[in-house]
DSSP file (Angstrom, degrees, kcal/mol; ACC not computed):
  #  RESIDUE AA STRUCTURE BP1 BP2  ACC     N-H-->O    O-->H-N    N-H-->O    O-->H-N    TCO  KAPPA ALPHA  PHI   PSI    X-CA   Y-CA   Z-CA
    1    1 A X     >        0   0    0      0, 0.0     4,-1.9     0, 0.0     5,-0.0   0.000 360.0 360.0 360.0 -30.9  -53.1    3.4   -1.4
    2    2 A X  T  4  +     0   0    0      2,-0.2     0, 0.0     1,-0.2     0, 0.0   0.876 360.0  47.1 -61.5 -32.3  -49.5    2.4   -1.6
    3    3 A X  T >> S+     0   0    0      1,-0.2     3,-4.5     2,-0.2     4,-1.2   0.966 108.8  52.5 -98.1 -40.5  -49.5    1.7   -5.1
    4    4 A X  H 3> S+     0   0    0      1,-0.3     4,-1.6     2,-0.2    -1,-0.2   0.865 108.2  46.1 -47.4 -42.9  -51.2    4.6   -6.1
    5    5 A X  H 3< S+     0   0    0     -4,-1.9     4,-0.4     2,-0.2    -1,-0.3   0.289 111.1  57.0 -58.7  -3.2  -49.1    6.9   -4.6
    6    6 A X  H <> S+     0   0    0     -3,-4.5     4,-1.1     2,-0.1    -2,-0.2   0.900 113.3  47.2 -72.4 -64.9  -46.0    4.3   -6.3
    7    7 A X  H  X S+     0   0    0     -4,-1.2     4,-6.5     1,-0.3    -2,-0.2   0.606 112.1  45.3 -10.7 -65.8  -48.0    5.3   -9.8
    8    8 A X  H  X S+     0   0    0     -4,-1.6     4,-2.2    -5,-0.3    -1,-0.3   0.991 113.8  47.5 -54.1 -66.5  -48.2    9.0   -9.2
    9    9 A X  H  > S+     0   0    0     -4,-0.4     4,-1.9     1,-0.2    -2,-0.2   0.758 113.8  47.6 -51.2 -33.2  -44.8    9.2   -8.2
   10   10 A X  H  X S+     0   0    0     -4,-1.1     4,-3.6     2,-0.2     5,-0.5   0.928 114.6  54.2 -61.1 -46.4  -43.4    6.7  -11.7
   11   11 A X  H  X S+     0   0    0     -4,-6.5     4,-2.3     1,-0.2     5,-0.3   0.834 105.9  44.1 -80.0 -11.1  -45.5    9.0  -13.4
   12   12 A X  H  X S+     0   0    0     -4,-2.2     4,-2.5     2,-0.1    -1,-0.2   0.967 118.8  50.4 -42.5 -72.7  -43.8   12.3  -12.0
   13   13 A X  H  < S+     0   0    0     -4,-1.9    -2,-0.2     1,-0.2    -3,-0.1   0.777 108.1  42.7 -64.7 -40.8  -40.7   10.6  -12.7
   14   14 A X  H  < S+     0   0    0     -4,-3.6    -1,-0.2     2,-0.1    -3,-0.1   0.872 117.8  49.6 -84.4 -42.1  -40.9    9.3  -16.3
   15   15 A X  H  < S-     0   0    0     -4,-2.3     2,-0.3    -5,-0.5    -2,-0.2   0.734 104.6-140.7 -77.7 -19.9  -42.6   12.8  -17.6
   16   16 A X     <  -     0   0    0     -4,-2.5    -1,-0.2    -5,-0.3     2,-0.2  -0.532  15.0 -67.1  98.9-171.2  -40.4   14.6  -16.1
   17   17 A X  E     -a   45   0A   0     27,-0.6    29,-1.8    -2,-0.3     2,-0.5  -0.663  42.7-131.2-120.0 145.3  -40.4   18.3  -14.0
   18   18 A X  E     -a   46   0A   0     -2,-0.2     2,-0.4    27,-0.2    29,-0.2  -0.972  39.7-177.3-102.7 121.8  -41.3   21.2  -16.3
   19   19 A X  E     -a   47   0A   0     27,-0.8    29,-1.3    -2,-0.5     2,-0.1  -0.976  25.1-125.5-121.2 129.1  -38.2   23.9  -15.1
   20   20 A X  E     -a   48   0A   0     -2,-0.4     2,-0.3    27,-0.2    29,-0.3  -0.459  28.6-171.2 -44.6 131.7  -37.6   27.4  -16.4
   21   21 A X        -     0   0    0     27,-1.2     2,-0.6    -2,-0.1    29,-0.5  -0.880   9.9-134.6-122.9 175.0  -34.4   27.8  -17.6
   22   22 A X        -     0   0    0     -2,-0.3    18,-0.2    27,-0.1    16,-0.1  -0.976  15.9-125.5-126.1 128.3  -32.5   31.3  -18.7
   23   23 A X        -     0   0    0     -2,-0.6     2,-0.3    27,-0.3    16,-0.2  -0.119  26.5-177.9 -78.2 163.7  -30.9   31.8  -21.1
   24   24 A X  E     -B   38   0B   0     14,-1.9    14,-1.4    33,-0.0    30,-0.1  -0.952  36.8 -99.4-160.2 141.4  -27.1   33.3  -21.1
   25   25 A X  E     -B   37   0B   0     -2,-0.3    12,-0.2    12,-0.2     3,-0.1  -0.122  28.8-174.5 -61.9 145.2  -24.7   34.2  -24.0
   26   26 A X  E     -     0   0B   0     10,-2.6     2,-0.4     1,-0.2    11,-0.2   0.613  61.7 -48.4-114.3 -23.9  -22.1   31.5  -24.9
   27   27 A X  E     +B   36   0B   0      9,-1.2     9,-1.3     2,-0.0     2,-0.3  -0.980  54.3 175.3 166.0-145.0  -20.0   33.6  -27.6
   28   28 A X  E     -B   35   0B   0     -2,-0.4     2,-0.4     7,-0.2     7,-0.2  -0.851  28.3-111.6 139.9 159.5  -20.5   35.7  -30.6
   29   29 A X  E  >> -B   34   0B   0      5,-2.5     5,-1.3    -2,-0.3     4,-0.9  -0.992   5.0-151.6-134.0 114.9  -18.4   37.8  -33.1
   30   30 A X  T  45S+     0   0    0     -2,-0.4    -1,-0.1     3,-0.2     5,-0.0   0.774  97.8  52.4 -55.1 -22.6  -18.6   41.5  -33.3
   31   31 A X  T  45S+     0   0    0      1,-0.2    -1,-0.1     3,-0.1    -2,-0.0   0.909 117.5  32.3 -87.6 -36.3  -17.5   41.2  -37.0
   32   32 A X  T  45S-     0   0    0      2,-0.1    68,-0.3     1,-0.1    -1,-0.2   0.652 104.4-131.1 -87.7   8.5  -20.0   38.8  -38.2
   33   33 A X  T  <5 +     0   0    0     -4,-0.9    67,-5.6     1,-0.2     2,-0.4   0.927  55.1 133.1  36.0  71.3  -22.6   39.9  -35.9
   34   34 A X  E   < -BC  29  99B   0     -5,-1.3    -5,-2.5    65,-0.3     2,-0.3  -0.977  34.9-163.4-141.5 146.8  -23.9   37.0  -34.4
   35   35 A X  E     -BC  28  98B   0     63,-2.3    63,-1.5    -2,-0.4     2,-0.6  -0.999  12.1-144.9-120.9 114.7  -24.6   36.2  -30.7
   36   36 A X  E     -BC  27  97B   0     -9,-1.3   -10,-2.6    -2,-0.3    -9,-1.2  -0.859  17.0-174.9-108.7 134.4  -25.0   32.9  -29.4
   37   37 A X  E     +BC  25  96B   0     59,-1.2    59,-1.2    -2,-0.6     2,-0.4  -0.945  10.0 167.5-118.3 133.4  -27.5   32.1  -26.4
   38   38 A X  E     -BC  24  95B   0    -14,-1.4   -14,-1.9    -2,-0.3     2,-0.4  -0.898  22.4-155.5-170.8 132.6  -28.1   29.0  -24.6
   39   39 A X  E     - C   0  94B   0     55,-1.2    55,-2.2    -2,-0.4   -16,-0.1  -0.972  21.2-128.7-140.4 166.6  -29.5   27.1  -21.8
   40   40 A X        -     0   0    0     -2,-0.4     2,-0.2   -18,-0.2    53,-0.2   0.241  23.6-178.3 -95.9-167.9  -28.8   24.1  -20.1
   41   41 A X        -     0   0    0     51,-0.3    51,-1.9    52,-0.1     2,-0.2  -0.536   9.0-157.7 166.0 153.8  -31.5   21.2  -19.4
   42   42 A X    >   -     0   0    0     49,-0.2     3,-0.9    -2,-0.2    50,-0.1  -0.521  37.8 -58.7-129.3-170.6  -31.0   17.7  -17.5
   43   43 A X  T 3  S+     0   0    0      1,-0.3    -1,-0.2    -2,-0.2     3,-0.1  -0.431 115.0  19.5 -79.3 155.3  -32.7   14.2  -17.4
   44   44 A X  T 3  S+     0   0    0      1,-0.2   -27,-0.6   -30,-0.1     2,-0.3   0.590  99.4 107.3  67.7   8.7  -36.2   14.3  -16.5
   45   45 A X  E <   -a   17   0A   0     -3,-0.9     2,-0.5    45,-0.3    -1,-0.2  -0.862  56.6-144.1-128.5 179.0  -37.0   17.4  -17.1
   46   46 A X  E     -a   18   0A   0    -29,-1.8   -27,-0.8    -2,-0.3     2,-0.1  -0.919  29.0-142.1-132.7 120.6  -39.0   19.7  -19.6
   47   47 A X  E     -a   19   0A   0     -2,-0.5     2,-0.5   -29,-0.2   -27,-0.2  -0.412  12.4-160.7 -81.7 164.6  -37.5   22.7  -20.1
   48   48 A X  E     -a   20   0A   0    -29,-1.3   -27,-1.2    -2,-0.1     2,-0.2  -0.923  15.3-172.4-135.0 128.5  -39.5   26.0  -20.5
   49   49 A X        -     0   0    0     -2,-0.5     2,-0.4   -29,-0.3   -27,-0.1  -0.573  21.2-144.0 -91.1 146.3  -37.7   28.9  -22.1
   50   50 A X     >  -     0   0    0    -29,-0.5     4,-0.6    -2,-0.2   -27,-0.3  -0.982  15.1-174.5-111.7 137.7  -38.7   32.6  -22.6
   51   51 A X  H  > S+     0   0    0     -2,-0.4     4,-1.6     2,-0.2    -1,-0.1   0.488  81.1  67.8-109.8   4.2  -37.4   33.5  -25.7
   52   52 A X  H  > S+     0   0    0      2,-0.2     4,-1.7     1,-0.1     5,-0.1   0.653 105.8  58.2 -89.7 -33.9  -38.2   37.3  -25.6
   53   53 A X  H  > S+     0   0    0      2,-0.2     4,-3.6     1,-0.2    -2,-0.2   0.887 105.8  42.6 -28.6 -64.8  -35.3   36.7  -22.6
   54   54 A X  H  X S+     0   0    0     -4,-0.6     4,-3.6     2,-0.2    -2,-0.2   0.834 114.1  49.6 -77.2 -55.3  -32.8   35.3  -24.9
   55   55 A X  H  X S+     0   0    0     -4,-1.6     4,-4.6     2,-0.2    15,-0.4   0.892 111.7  51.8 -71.0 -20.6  -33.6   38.1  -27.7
   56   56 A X  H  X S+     0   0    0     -4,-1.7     4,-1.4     2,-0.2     5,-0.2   0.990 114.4  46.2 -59.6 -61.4  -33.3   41.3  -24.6
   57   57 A X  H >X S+     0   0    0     -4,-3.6     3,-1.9     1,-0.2     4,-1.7   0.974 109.6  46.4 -52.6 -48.8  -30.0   39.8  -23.8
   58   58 A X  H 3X S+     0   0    0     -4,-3.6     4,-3.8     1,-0.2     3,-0.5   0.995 116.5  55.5 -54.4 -44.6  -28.5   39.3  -27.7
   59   59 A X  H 3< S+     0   0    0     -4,-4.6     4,-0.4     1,-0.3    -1,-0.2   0.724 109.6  45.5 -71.9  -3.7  -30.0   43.5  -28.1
   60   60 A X  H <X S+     0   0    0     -3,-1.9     4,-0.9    -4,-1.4    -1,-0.3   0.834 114.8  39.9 -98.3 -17.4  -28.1   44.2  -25.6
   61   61 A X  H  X S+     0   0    0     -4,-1.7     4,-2.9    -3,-0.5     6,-0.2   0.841 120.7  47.0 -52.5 -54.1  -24.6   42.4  -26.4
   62   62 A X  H  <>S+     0   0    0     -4,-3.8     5,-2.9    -5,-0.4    -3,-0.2   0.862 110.4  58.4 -74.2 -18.1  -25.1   43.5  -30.2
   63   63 A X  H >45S+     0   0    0     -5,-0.4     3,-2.2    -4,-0.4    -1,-0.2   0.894 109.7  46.6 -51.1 -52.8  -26.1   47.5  -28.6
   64   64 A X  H 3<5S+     0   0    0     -4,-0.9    -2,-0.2     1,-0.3    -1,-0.2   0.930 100.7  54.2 -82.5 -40.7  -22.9   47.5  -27.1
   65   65 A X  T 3<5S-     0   0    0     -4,-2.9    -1,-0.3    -5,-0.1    -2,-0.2   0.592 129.8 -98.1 -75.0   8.1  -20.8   46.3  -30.0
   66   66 A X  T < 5S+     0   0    0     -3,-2.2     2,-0.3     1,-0.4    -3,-0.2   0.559  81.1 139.7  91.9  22.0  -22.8   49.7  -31.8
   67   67 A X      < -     0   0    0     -5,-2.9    -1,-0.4    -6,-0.2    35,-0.1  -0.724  57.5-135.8 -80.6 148.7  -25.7   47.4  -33.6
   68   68 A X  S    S-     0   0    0     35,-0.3     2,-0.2    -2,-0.3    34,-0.2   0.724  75.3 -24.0 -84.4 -24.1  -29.2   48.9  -33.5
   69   69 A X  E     -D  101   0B   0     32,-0.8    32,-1.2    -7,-0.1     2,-0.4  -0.838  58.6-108.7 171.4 153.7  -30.8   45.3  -32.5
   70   70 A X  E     -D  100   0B   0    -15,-0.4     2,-0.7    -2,-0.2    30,-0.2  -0.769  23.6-169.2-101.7 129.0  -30.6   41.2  -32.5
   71   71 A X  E     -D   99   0B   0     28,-1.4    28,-1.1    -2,-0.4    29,-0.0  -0.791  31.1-109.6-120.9 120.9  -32.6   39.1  -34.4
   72   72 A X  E     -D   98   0B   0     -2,-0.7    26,-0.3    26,-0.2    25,-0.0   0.172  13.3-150.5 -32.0 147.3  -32.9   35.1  -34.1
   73   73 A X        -     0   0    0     24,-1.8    -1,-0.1     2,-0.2    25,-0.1   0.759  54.7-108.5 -99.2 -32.7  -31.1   33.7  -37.3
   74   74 A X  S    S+     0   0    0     23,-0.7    23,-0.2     1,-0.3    -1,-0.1  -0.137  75.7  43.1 117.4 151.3  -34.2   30.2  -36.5
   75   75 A X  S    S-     0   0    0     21,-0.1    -1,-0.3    -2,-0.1     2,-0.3   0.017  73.3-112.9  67.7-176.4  -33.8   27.0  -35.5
   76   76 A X        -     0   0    0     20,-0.1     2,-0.4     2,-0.0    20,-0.2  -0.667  11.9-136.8-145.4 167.3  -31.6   25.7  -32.6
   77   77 A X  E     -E   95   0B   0     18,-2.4    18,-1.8    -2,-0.3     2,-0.5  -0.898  17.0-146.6-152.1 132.3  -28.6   23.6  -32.2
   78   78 A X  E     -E   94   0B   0     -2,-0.4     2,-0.8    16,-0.2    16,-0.3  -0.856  11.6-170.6 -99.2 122.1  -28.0   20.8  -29.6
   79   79 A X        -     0   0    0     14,-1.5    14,-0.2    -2,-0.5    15,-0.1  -0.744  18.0-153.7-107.0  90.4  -25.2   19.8  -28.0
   80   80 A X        +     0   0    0     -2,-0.8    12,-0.2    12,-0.2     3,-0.1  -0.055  25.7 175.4 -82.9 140.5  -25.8   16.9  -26.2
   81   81 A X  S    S+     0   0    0     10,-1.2     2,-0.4     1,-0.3    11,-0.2   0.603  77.0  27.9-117.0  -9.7  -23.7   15.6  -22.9
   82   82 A X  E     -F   91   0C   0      9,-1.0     8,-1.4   -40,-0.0     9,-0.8  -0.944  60.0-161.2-162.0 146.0  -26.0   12.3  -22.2
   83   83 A X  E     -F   89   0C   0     -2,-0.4     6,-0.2     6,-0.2     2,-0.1  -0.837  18.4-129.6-109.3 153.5  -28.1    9.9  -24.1
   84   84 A X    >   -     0   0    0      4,-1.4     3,-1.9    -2,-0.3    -1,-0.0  -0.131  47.8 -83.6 -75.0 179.6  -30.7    7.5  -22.9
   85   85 A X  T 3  S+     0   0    0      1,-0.2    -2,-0.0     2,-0.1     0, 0.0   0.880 130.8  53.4 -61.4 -27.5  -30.6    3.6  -23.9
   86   86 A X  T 3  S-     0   0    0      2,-0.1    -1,-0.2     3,-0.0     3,-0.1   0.251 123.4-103.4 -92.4   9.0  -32.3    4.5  -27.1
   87   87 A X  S <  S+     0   0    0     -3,-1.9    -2,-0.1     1,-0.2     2,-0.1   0.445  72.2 141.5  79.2   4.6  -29.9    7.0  -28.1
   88   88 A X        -     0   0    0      1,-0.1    -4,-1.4     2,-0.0    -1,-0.2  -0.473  57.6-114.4 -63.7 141.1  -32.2   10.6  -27.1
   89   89 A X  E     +F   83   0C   0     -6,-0.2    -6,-0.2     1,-0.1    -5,-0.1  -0.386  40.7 173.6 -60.0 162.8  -30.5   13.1  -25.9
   90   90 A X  E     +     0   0C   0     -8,-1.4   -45,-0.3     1,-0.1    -7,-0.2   0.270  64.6  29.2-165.2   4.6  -31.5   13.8  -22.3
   91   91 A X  E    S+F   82   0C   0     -9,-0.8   -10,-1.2   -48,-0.1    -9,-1.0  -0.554  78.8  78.6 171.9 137.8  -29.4   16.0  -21.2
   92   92 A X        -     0   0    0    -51,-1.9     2,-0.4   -12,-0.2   -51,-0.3  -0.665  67.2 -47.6 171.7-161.0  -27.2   19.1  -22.9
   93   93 A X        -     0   0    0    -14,-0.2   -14,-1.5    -2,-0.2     2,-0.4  -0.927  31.2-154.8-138.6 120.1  -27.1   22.4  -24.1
   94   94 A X  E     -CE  39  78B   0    -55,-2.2   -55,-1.2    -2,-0.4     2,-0.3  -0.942  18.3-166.6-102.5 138.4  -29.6   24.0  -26.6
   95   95 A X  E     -CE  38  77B   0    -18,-1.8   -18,-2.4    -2,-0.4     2,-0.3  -0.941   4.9-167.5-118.7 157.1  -27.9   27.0  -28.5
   96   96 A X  E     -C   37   0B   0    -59,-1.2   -59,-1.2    -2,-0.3   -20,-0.1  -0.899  19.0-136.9-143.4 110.1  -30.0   29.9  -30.8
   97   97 A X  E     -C   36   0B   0     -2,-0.3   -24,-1.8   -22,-0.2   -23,-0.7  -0.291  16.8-168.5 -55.5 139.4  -28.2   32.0  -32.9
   98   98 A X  E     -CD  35  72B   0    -63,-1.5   -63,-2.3   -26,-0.3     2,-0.3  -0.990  13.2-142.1-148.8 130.9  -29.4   35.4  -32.7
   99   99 A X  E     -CD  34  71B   0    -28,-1.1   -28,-1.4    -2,-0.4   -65,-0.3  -0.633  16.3-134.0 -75.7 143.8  -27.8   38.1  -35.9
  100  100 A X  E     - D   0  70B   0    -67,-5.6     2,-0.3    -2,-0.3   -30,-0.2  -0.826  32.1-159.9-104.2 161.8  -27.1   41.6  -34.7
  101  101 A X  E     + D   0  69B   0    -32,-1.2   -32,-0.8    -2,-0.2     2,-0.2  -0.935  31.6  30.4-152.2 123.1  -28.5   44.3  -37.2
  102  102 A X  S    S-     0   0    0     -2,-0.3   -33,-0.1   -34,-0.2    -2,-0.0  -0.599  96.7  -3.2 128.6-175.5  -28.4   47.9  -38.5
  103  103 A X        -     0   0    0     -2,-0.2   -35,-0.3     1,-0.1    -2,-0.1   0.011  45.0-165.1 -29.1 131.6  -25.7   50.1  -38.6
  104  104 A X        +     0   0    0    -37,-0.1    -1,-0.1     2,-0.1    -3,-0.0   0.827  69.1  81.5 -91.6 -45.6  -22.5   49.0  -37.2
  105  105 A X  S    S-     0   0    0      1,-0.1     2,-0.1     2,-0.1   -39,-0.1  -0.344  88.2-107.5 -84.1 149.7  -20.7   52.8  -37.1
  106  106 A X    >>  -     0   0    0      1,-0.1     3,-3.2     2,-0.1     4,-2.3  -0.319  26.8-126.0 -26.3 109.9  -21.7   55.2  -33.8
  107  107 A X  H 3> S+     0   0    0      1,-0.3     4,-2.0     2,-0.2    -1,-0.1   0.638 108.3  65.0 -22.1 -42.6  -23.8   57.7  -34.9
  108  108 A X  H 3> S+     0   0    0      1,-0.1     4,-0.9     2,-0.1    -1,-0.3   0.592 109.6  42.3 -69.0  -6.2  -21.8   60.5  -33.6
  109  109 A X  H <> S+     0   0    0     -3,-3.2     4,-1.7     2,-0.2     5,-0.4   0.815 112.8  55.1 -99.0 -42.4  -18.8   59.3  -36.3
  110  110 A X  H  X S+     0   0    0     -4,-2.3     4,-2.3     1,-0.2    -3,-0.1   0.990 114.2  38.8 -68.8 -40.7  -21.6   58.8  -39.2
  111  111 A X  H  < S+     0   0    0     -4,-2.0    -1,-0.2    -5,-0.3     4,-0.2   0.915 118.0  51.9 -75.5 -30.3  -22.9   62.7  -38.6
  112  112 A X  H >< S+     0   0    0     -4,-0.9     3,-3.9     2,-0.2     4,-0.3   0.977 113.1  42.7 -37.6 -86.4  -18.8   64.2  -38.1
  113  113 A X  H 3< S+     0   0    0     -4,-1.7     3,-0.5     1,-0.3    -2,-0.2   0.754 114.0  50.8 -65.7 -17.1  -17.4   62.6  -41.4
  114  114 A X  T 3< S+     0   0    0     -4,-2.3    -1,-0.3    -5,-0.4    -2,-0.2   0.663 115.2  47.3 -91.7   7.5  -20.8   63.8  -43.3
  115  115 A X  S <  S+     0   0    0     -3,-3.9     2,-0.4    -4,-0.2    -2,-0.2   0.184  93.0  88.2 -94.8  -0.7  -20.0   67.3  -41.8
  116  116 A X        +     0   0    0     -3,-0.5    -4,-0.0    -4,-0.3     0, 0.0  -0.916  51.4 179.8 -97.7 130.1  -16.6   67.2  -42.7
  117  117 A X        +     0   0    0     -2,-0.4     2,-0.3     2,-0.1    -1,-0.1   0.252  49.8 111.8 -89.8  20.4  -16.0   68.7  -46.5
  118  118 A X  S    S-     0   0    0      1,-0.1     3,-0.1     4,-0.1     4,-0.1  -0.654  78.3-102.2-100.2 135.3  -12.1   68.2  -46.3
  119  119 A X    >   -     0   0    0     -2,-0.3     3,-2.2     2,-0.1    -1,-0.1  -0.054  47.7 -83.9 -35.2 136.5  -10.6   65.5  -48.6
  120  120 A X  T 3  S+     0   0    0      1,-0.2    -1,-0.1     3,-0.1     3,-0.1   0.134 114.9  14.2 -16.2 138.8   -9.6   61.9  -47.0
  121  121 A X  T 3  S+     0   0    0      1,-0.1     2,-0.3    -3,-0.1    -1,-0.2   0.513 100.4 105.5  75.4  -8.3   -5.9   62.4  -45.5
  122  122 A X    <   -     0   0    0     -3,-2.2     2,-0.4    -4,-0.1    -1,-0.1  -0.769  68.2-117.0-119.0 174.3   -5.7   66.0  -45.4
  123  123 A X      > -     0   0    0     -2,-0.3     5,-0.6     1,-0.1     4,-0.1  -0.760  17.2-122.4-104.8  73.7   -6.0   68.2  -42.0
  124  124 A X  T  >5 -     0   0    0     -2,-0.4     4,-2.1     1,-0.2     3,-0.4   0.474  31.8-104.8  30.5 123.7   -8.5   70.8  -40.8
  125  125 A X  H  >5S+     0   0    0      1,-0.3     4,-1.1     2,-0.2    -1,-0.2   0.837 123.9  39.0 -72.7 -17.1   -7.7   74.3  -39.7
  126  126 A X  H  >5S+     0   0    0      2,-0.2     4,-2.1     3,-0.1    -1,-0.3   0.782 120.4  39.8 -93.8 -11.0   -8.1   73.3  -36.3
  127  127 A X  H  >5S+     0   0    0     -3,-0.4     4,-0.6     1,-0.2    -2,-0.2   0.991 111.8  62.6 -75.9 -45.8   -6.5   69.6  -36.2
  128  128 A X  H >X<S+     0   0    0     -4,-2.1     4,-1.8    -5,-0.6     3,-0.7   0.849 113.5  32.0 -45.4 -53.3   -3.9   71.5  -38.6
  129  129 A X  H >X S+     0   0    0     -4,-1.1     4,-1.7     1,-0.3     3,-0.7   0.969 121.3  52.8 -81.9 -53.5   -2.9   74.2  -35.1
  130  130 A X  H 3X S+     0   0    0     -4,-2.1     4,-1.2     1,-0.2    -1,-0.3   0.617 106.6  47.5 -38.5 -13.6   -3.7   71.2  -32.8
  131  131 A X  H <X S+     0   0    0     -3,-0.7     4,-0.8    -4,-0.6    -1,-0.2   0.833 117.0  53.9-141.6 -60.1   -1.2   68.9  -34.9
  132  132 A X  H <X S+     0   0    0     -4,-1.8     4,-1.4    -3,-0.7    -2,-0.2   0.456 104.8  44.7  91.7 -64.8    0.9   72.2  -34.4
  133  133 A X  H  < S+     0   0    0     -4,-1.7     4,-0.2     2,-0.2    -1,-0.2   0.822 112.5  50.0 -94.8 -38.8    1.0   72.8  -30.7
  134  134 A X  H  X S+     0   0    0     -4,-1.2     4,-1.6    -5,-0.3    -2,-0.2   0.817 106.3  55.5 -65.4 -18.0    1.6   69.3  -29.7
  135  135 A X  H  X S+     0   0    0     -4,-0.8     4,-0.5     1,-0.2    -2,-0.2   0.924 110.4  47.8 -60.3 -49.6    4.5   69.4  -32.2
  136  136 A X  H  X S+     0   0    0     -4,-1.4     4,-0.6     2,-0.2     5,-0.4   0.473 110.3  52.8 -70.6  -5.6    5.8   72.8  -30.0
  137  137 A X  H >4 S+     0   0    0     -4,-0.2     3,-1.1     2,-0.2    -1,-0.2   0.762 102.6  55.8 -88.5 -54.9    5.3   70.9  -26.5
  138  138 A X  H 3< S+     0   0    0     -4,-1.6    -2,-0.2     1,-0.3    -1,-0.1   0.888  97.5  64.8 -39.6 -44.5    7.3   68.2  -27.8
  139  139 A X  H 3< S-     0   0    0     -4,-0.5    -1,-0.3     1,-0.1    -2,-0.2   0.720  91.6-146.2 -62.0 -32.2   10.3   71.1  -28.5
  140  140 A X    <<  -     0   0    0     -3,-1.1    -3,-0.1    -4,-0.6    -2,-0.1   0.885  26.5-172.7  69.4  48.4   10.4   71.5  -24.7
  141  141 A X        -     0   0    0     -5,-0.4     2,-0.4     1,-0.1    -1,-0.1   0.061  35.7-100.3 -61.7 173.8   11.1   75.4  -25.6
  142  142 A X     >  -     0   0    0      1,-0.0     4,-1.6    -3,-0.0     3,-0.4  -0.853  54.3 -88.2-104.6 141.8   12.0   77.3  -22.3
  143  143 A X  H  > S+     0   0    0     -2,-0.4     4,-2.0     1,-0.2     5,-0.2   0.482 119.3  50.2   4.7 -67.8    8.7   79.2  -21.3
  144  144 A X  H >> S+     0   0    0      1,-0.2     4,-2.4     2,-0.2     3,-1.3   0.984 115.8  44.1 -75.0 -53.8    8.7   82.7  -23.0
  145  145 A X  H 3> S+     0   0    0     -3,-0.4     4,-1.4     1,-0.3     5,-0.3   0.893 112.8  48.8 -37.5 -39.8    9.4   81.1  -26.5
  146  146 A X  H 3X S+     0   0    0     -4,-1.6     4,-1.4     2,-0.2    -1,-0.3   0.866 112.6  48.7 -80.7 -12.4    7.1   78.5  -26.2
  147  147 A X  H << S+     0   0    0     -4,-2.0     4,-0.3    -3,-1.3    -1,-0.2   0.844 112.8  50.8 -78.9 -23.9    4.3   81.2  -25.0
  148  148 A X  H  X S+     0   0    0     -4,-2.4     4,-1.3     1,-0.2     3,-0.5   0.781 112.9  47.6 -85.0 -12.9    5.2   83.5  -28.1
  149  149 A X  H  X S+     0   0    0     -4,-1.4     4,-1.4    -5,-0.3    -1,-0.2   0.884 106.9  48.8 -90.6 -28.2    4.9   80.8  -30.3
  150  150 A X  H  X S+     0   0    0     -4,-1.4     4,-0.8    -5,-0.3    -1,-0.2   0.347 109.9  55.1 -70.0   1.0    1.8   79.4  -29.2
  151  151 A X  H >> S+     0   0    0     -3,-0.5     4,-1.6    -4,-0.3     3,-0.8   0.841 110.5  51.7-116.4 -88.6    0.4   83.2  -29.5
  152  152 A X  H 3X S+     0   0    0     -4,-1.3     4,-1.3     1,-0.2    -2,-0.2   0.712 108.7  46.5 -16.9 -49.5    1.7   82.8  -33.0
  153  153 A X  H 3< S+     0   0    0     -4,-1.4    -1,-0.2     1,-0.2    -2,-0.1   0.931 116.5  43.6 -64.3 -40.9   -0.1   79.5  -33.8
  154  154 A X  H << S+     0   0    0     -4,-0.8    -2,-0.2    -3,-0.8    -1,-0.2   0.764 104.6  64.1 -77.4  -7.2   -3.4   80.6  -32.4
  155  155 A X  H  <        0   0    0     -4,-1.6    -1,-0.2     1,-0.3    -3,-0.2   0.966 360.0 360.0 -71.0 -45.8   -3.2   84.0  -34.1
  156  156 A X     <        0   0    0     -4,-1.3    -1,-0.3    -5,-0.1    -2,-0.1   0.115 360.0 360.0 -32.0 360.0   -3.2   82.2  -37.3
């Protein structure tokens, strides 16, 4: 009885634990739109990953940085912290690159500047009086000038 229950227990030990692991972002570039995501694993175990995890977190990284969604770029990269006698890795870091994709600018900027017909560099009639009135704040007039002049700017 002893030695089966040695058996069982080697053979627990030598295939190892199957453990979930979770993924969690590790870095990334808003300009090149890449996210990298990663989970850990140790000796003696087999990891299992969700990878539908890994892609919720990168859409929400690359969302925020004003991409429409992240898509794995494939394949993995390991970074290994311990080897077995035979050189295997056996415990480390898996990373999976994930691209961000679609439009980088905000939507509210894309639908302004296609509303706008005024050349590059030049001003609006309203930026034009705003541009205007902070210029007359600045003057630090004493009240009744600065009210008749601001009566003047908006009259325009």
């Amino acid at each position: 009885m002893r030695k089966l229950l040695l058996l069982v227990m080697l053979a627990v030990v030598v295939t190892g634990c199957s453990s979930r692991k979770e993924f969690y972002a590790t870095g990334g570039s808003r300009a090149d739109g890449s996210i990298d995501m990663a989970y850990d694993f140790k000796p003696f175990e087999t990891p299992v990953v969700d990878y539908k995890q890994a892609e919720s977190i990168a859409n929400s990284k690359c969302a925020v940085w004003g991409y429409e969604r992240a898509e794995p770029f494939g394949g993995q990269t390991q970074n290994c912290q311990s080897r077995d006698g035979w050189g295997n890795c056996n415990a480390g870091q898996m990373i999976v690159k994930y691209q961000c994709i679609g439009n980088i600018t905000p939507p509210n900027q894309a639908s302004a500047s296609s509303q706008s017909s005024v050349p590059v560099g030049m001003l609006t009639p309203a930026q034009y009086k705003e541009a205007r009135v902070k210029a007359l704040i600045d003057k630090k007039l004493p009240y009744a000038e600065y009210q008749k002049e601001y009566q003047a700017i908006m009259a325009e």
